[in-house]
N, CA and C atoms as a LAMMPS dump frame, in Angstrom:
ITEM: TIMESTEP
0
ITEM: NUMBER OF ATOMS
600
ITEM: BOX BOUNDS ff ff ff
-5.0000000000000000e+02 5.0000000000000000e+02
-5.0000000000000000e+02 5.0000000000000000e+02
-5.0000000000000000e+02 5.0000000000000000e+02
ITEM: ATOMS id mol type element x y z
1 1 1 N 0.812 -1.178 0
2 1 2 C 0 0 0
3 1 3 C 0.87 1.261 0
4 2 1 N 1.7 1.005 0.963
5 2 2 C 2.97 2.335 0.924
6 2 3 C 3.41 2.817 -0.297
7 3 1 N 4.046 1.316 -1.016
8 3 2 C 4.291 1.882 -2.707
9 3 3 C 3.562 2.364 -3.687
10 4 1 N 2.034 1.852 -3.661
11 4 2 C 1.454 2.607 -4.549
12 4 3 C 0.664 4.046 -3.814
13 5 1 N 0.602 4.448 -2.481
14 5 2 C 0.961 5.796 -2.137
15 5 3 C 2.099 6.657 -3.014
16 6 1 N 3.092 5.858 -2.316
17 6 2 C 4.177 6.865 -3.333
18 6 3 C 4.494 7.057 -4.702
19 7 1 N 3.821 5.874 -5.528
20 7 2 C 3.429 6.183 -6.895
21 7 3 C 2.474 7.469 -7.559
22 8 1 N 1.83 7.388 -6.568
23 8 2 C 0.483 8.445 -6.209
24 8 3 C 0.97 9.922 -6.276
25 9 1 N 1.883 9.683 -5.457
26 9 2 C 2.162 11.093 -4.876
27 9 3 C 3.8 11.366 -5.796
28 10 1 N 3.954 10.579 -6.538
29 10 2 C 5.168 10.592 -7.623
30 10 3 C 4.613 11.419 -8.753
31 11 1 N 3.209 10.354 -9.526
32 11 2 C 2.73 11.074 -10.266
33 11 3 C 2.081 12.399 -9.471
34 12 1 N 1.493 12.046 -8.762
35 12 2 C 1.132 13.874 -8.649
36 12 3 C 1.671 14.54 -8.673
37 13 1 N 2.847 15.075 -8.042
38 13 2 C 3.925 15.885 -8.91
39 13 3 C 4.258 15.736 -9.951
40 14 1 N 4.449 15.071 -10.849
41 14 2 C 4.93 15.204 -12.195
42 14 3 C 3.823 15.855 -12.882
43 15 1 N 2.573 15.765 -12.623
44 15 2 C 1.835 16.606 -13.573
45 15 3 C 1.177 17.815 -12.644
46 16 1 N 1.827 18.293 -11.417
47 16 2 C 1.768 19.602 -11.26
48 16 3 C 3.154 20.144 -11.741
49 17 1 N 4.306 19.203 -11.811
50 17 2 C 5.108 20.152 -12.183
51 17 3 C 5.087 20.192 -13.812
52 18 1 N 4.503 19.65 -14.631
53 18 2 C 3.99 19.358 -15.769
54 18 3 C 3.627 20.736 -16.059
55 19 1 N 2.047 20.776 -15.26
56 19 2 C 1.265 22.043 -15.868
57 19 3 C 1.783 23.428 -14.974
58 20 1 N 2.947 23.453 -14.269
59 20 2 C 3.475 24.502 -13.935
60 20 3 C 4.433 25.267 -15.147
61 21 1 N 5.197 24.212 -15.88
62 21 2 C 6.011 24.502 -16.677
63 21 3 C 5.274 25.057 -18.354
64 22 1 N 4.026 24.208 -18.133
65 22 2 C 2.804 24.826 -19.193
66 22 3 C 2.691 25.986 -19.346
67 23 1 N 2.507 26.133 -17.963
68 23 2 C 1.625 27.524 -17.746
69 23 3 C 2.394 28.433 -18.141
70 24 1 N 3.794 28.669 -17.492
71 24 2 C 4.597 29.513 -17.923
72 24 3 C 4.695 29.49 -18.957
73 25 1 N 5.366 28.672 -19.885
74 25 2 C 5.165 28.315 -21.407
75 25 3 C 4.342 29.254 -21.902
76 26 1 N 2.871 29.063 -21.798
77 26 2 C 1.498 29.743 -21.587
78 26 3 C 1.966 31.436 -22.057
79 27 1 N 2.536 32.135 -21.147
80 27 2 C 2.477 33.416 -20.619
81 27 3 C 3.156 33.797 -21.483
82 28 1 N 4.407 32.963 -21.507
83 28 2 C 5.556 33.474 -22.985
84 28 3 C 5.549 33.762 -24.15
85 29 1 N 4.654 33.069 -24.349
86 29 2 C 3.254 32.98 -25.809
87 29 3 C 2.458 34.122 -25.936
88 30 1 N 1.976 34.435 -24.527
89 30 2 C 0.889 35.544 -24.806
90 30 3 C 1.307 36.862 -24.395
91 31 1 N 2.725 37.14 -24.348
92 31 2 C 2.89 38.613 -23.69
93 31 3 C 2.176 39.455 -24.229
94 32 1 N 2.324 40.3 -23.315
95 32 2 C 1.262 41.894 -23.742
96 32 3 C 2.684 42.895 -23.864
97 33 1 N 2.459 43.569 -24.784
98 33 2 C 3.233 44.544 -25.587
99 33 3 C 4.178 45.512 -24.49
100 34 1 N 5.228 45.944 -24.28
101 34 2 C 5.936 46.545 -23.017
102 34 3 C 4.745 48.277 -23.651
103 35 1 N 4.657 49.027 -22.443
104 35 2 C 3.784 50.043 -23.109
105 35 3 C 4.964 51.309 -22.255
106 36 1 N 4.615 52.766 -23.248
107 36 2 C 5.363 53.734 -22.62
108 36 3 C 5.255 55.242 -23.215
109 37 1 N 5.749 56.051 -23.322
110 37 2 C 5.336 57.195 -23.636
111 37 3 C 5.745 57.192 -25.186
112 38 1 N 4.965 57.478 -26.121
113 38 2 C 5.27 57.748 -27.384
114 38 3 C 5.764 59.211 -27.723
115 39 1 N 6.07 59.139 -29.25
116 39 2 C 6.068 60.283 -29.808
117 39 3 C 4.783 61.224 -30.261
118 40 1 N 4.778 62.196 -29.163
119 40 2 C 3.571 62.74 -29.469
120 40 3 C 3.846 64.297 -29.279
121 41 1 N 3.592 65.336 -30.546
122 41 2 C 4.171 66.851 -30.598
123 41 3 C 2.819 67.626 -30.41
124 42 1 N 2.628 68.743 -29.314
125 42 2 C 1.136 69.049 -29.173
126 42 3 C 1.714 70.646 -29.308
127 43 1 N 0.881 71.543 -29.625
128 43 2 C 1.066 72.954 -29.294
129 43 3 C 1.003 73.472 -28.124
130 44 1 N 1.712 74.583 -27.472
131 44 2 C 1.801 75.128 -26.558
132 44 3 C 0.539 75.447 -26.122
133 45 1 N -0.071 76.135 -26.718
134 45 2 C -1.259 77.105 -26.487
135 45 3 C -2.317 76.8 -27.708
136 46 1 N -3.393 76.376 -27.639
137 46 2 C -4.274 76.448 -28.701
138 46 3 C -4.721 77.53 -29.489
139 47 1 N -3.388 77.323 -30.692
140 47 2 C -3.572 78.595 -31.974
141 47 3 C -4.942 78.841 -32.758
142 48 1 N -5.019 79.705 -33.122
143 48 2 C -5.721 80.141 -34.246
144 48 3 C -5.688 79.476 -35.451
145 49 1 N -5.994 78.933 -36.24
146 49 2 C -5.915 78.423 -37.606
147 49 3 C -6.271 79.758 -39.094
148 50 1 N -6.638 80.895 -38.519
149 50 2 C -6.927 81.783 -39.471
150 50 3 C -6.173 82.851 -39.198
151 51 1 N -5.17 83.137 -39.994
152 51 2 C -4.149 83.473 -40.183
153 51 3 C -4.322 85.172 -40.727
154 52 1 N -5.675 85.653 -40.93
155 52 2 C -6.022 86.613 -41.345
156 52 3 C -5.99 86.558 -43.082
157 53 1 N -6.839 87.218 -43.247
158 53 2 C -7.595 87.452 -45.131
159 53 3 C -6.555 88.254 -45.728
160 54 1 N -5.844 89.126 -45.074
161 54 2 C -5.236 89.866 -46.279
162 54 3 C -3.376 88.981 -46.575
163 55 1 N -3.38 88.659 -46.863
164 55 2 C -1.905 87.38 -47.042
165 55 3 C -1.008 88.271 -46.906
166 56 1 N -0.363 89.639 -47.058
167 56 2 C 0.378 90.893 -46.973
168 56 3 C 0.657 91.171 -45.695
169 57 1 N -0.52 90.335 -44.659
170 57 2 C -0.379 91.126 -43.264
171 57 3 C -0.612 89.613 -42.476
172 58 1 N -1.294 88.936 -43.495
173 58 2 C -1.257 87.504 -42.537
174 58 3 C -0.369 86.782 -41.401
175 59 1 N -0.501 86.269 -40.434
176 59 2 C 0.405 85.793 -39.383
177 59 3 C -0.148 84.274 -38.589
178 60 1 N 0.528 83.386 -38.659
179 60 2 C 0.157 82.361 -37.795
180 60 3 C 1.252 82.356 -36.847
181 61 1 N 0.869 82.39 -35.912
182 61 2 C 1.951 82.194 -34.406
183 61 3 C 1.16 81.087 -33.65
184 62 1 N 2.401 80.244 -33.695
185 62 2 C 2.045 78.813 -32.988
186 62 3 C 3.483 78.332 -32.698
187 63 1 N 3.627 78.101 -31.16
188 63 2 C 4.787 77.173 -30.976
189 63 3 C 4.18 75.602 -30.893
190 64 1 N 4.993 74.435 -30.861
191 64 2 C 4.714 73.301 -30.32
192 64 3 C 5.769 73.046 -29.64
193 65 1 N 5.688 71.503 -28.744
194 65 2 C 6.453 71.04 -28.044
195 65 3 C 6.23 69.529 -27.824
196 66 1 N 7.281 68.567 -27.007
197 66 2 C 7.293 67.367 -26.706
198 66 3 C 7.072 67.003 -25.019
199 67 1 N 5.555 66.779 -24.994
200 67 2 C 5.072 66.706 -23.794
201 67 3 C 5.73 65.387 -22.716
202 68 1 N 6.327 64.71 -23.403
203 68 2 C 6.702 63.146 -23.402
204 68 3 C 8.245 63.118 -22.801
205 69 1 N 9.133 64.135 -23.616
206 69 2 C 9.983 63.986 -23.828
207 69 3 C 11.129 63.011 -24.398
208 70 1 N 10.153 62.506 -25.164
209 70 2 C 11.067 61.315 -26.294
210 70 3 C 11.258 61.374 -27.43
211 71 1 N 10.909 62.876 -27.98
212 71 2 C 11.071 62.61 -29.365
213 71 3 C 12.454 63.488 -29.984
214 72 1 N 13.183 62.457 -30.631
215 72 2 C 14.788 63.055 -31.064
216 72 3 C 14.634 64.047 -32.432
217 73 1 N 13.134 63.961 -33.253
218 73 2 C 13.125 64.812 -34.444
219 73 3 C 12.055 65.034 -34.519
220 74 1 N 11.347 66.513 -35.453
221 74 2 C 10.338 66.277 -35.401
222 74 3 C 10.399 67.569 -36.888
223 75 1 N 9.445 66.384 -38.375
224 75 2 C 9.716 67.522 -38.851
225 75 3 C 8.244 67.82 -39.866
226 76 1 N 7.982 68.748 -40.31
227 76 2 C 6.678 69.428 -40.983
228 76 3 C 6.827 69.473 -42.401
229 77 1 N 6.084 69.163 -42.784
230 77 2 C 5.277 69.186 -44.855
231 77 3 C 4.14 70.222 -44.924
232 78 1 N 4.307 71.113 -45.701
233 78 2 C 2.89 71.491 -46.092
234 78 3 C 3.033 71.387 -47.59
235 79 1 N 1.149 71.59 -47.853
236 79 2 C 0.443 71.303 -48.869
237 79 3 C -0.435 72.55 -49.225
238 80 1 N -0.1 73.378 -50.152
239 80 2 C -0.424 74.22 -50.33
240 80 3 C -2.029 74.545 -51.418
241 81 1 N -3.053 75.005 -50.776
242 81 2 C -4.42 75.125 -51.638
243 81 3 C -4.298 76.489 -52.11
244 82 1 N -4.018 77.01 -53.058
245 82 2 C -4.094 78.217 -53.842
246 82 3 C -3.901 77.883 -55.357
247 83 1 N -4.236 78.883 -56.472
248 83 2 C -4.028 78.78 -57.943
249 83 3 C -2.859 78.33 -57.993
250 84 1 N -2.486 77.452 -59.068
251 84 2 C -0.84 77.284 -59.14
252 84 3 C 0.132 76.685 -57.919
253 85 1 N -1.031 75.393 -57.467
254 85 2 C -0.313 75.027 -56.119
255 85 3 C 0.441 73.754 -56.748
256 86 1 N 1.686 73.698 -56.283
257 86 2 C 2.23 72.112 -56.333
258 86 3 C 1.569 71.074 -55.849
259 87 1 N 1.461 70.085 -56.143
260 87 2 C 0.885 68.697 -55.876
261 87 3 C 1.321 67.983 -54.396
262 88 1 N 2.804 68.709 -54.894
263 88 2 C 3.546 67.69 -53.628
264 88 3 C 3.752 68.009 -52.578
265 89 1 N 3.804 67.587 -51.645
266 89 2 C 4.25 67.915 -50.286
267 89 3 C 5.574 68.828 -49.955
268 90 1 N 5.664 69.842 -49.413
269 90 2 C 7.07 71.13 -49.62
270 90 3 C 7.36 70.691 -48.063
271 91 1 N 9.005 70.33 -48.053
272 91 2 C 9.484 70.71 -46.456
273 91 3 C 8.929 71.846 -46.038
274 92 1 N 8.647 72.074 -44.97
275 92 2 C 8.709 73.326 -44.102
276 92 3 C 9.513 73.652 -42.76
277 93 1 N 9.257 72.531 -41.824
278 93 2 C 10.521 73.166 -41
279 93 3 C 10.763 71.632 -40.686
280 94 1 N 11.889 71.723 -39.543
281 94 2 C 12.064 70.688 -38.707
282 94 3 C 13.078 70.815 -37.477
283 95 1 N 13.289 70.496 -36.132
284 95 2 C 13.857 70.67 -35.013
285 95 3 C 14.515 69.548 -34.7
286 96 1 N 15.285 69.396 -33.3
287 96 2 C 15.31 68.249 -32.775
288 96 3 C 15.35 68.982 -31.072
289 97 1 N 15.075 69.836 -31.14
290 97 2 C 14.884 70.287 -29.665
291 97 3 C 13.218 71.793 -29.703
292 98 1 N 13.127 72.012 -28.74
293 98 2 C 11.303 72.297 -28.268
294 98 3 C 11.467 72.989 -27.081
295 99 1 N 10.768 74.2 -26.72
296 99 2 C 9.809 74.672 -28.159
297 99 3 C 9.824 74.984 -29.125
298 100 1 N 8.911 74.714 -29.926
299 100 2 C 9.583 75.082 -31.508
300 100 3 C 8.167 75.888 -32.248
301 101 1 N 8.842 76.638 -32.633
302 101 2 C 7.925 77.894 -33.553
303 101 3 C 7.949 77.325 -35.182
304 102 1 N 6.316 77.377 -34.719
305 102 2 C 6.31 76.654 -36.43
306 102 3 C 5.267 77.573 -36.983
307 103 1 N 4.837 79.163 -36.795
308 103 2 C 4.537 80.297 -37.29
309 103 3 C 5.11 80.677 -38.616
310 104 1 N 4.451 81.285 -39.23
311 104 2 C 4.67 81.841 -40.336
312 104 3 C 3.982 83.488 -40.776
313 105 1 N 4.059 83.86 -42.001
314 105 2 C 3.413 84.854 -42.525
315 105 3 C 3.54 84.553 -43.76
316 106 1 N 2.575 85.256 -44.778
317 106 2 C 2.403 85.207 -46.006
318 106 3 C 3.433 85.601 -46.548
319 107 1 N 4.562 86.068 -46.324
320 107 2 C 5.748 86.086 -46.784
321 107 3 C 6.763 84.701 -47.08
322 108 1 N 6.54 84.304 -45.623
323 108 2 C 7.05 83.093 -45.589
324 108 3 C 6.644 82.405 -46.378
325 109 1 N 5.115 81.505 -46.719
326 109 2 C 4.909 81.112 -47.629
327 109 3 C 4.891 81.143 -49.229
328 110 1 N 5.126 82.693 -49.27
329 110 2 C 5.655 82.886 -50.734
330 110 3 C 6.47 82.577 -51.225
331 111 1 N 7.798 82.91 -50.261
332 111 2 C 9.103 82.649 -50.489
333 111 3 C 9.467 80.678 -50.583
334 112 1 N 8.665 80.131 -49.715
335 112 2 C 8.815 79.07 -49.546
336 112 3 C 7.902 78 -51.13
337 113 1 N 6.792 78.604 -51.358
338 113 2 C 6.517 77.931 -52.951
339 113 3 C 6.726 78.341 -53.673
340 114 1 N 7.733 79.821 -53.86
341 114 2 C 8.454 80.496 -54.934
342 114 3 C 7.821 80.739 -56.036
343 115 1 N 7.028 81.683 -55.185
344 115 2 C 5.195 82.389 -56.078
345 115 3 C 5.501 83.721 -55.617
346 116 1 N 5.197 84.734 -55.994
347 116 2 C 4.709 86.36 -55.536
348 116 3 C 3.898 86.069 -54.472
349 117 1 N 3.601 87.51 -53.575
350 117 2 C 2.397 86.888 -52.188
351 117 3 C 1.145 87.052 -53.109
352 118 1 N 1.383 88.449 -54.434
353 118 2 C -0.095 88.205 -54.393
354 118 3 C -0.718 87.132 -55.182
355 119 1 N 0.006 85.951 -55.188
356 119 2 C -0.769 85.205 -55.831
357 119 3 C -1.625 84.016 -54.623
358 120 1 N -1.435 84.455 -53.393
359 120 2 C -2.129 84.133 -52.363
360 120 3 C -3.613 85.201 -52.164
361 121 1 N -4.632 84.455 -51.977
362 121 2 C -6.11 85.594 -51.99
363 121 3 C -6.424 84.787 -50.977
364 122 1 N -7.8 85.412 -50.364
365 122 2 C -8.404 85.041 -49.016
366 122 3 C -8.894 83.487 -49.256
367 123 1 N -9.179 83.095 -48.182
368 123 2 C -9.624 81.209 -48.423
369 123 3 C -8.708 80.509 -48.99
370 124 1 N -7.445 80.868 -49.206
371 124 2 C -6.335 79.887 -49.808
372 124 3 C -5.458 79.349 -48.302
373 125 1 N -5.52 78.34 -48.267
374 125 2 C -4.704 77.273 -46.752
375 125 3 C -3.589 76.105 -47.073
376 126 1 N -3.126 75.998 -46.228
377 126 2 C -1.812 75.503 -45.866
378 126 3 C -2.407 74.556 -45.377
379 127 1 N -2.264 73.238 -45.605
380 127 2 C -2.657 71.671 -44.824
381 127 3 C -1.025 71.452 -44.385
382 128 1 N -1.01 70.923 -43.282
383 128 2 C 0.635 70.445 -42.59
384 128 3 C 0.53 69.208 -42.102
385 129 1 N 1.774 68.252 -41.928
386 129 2 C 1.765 67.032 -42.035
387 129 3 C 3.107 66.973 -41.328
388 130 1 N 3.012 66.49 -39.574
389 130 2 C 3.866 66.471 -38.748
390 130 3 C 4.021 64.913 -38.521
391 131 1 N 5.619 64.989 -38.622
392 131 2 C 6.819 63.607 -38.319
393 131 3 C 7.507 63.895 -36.885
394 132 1 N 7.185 62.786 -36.366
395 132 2 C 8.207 62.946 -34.595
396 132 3 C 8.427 61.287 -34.819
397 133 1 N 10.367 61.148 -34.518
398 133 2 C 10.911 60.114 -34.444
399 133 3 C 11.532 60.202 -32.616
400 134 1 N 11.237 59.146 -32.596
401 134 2 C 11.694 59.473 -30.98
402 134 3 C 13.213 58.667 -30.81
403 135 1 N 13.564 58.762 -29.718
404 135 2 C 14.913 58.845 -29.861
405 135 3 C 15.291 57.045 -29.876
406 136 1 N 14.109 56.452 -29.252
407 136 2 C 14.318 54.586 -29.794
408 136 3 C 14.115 54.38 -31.518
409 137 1 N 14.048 55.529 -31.968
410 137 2 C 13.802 55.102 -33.715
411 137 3 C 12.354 55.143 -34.435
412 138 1 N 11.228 55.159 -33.236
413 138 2 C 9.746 54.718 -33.601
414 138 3 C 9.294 56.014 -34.364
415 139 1 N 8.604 55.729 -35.634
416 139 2 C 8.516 57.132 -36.082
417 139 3 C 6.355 56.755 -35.834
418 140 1 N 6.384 58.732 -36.158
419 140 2 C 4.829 58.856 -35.477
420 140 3 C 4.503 59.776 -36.397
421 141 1 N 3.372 59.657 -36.97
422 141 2 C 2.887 60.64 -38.183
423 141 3 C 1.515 60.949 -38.12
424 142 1 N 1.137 61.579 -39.084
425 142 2 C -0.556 62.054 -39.528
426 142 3 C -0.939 60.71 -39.901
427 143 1 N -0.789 59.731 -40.021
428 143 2 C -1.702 58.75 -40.714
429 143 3 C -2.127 58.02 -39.298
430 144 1 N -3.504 57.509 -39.563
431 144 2 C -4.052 56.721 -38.402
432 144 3 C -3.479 55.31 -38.652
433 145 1 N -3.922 55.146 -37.207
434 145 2 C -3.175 53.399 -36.991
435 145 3 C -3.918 52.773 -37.671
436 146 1 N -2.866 51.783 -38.203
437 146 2 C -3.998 50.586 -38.956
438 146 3 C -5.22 49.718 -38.345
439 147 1 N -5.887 49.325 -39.443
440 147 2 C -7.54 48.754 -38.891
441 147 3 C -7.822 47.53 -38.829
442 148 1 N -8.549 46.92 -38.064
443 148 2 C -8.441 45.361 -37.985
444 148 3 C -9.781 45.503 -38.827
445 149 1 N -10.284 44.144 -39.136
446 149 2 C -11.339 43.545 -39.825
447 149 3 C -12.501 43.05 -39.065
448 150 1 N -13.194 44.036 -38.237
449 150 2 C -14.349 43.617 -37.744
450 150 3 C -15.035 42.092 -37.763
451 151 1 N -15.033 42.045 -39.35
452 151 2 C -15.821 40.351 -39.814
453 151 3 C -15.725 39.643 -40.407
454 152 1 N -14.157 39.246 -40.079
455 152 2 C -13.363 38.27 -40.381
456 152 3 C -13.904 37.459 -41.762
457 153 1 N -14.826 37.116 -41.745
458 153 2 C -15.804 36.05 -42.618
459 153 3 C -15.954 37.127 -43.868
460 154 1 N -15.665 38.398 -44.411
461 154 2 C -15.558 39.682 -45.058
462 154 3 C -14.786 39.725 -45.436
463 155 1 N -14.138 39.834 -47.411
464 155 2 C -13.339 40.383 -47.717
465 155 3 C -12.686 41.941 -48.161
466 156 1 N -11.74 42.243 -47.656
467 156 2 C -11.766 43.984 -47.555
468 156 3 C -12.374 44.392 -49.017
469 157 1 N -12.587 43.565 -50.31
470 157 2 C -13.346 43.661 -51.357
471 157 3 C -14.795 44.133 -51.111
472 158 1 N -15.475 43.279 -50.343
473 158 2 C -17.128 43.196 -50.598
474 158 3 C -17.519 44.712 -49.944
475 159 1 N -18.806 45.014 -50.579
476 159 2 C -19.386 46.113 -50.329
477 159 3 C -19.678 45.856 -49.035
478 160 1 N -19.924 44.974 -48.223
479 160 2 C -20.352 45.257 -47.003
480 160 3 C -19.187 45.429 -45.498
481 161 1 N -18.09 45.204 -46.172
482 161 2 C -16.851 45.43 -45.177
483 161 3 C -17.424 46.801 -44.862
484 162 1 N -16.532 46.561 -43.785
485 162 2 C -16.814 47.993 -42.823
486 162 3 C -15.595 48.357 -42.002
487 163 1 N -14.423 48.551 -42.319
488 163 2 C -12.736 49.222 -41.6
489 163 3 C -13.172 49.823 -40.806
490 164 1 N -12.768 49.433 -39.649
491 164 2 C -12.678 50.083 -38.244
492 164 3 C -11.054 50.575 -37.687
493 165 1 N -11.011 51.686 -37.543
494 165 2 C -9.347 51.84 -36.337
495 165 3 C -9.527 51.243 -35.114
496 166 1 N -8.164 50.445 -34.916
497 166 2 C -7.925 49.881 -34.168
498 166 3 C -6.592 49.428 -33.943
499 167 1 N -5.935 48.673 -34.511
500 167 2 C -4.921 48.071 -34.134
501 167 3 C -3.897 48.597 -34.306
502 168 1 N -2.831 48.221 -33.105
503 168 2 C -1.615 49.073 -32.474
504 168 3 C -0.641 48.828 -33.873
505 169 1 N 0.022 49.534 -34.184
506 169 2 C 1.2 49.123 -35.105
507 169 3 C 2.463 49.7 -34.735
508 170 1 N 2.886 49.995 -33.525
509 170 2 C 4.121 50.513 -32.953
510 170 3 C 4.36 51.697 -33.583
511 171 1 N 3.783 52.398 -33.499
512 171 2 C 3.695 53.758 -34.241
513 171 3 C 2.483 54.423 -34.583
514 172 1 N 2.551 56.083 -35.472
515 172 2 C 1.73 56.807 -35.771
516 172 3 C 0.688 57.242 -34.887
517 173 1 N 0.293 58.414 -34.946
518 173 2 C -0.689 58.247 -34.185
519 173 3 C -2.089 57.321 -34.284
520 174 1 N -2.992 57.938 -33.553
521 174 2 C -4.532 57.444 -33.639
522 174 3 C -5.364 58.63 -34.104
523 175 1 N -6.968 57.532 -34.457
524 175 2 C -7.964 58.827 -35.15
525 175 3 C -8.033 59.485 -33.925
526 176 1 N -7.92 58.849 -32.268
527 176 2 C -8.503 59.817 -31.51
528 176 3 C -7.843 61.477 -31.518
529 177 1 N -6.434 61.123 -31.675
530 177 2 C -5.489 62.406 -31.563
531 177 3 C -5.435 63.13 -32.735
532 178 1 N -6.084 62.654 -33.873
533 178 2 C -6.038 63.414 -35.032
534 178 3 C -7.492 64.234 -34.403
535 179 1 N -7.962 63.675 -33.935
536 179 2 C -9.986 64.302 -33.985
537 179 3 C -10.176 64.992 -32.711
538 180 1 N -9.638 64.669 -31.621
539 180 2 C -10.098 64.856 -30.397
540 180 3 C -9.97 66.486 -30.207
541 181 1 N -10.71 67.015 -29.549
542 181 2 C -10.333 68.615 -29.148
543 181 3 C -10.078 68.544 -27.623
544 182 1 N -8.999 69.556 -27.683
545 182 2 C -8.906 69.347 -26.194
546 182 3 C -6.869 69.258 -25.765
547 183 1 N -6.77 68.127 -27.344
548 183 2 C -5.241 67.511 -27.102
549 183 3 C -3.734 68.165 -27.616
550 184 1 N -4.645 69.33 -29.112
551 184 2 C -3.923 70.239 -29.603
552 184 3 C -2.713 69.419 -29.958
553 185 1 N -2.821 68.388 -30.663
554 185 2 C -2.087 67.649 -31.341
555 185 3 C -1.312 68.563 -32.512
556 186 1 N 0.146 68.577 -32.664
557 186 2 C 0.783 68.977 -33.867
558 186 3 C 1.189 68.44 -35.489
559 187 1 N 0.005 66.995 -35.608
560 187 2 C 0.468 66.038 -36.805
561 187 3 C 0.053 66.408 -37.921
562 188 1 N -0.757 66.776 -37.593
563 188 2 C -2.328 67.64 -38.976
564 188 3 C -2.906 68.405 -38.591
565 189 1 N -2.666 69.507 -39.54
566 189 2 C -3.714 70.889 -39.298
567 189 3 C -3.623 71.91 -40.364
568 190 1 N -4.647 72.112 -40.885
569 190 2 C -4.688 73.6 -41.734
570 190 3 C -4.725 74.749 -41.062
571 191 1 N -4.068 75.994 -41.933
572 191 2 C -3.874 77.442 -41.81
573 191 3 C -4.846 78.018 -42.714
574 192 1 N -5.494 78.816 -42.742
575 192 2 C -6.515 79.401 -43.369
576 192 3 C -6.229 81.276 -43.8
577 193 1 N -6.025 81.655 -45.32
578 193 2 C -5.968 82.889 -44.957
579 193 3 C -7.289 83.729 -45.174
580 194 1 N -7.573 83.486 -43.929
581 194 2 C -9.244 84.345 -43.861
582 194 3 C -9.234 85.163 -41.592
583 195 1 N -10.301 85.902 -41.635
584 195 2 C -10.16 86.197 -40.342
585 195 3 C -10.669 85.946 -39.299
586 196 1 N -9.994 85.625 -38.116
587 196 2 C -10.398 85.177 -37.422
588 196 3 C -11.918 85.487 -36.823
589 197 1 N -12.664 84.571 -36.496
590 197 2 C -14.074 84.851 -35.851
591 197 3 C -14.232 86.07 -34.377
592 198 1 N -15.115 86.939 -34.93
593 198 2 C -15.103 87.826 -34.185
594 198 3 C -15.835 87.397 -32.508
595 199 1 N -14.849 87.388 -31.902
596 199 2 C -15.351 87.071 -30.29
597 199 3 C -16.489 87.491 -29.306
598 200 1 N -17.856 87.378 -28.906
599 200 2 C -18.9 88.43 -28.484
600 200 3 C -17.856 89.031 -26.86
């Protein structure tokens, strides 16, 4: 009886230490992602986007900065909406230290799409398109994070797919920080040359 006790109690350990070594196994398999402060560039102060109507006298004053403190670069594209606009995306500035003044005047922009000012008129805007690489390499942009597939059983073909944001891709921002008010995000934003709304 003694021996098959201790058979007993032989195997019972072997398959707790069995499903101990599982388990861990288990965990190694399923880590969850290390998480931490990203690259994220917000403005100082929530600017104005209307830069004033007459382009001769126009002014955007806006600093940004790195709330995080991780980001080693950070640099700006604009896209210019007026007659005779280039297609492509024009450098505009870039830093690696903050605060950083990313203001302009209708001068500036002249000189910079190498047009006369007056070929700038009221309602013509500047769309901008902000890059922050942080100093581990991760770069962070205007484009939203990629989207998982709601319904699996759906090919991203059929009319009835439906793309949702969602999934992490170690980078870029999210729709929330492109959309949210409140966060004064620096990745995307138009300049407008028209005037600002009169305050009651």
């Amino acid at each position: 009886m003694k021996n098959i006790n201790k058979i007993f109690s032989v195997a019972l350990g072997v398959v707790l230490a069995a499903g101990t070594f599982t388990s861990c196994e288990d965990e190694d398999k399923a880590r969850f992602p290390e998480l931490g402060n990203g690259g994220f560039i917000k403005f100082v102060e929530a600017p104005v986007f209307d830069a004033g109507a007459d382009p001769t006298s126009a002014n955007f004053d806006a600093m940004v900065e790195d709330p995080n403190g991780t980001v080693a670069s950070y640099e700006l594209e604009v896209v210019g909406d007026f007659d005779g606009a280039p297609e492509d995306t024009l450098s505009f500035r870039s830093t690696t230290t903050f605060p950083f003044d990313v203001g302009f005047t209708g001068a500036d922009m002249a000189a910079l799409f190498n047009v006369p000012i007056e070929t700038f008129q009221e309602g013509d805007s500047f769309e901008f398109f902000g890059t922050a690489t942080t100093t581990d390499g991760v770069v962070y942009n205007s484009e939203a994070t990629a989207f998982i597939q709601p319904t699996p059983d759906l090919d991203p073909s059929d009319p009835d797919f439906v793309a949702e944001p969602g999934a992490w891709n170690m980078g870029t921002t999210d729709n929330v920080l492109l959309t949210a008010e409140g966060l004064l995000q620096a990745f995307n934003y138009e300049v407008e040359f028209t005037d600002p709304p009169v305050e009651d």
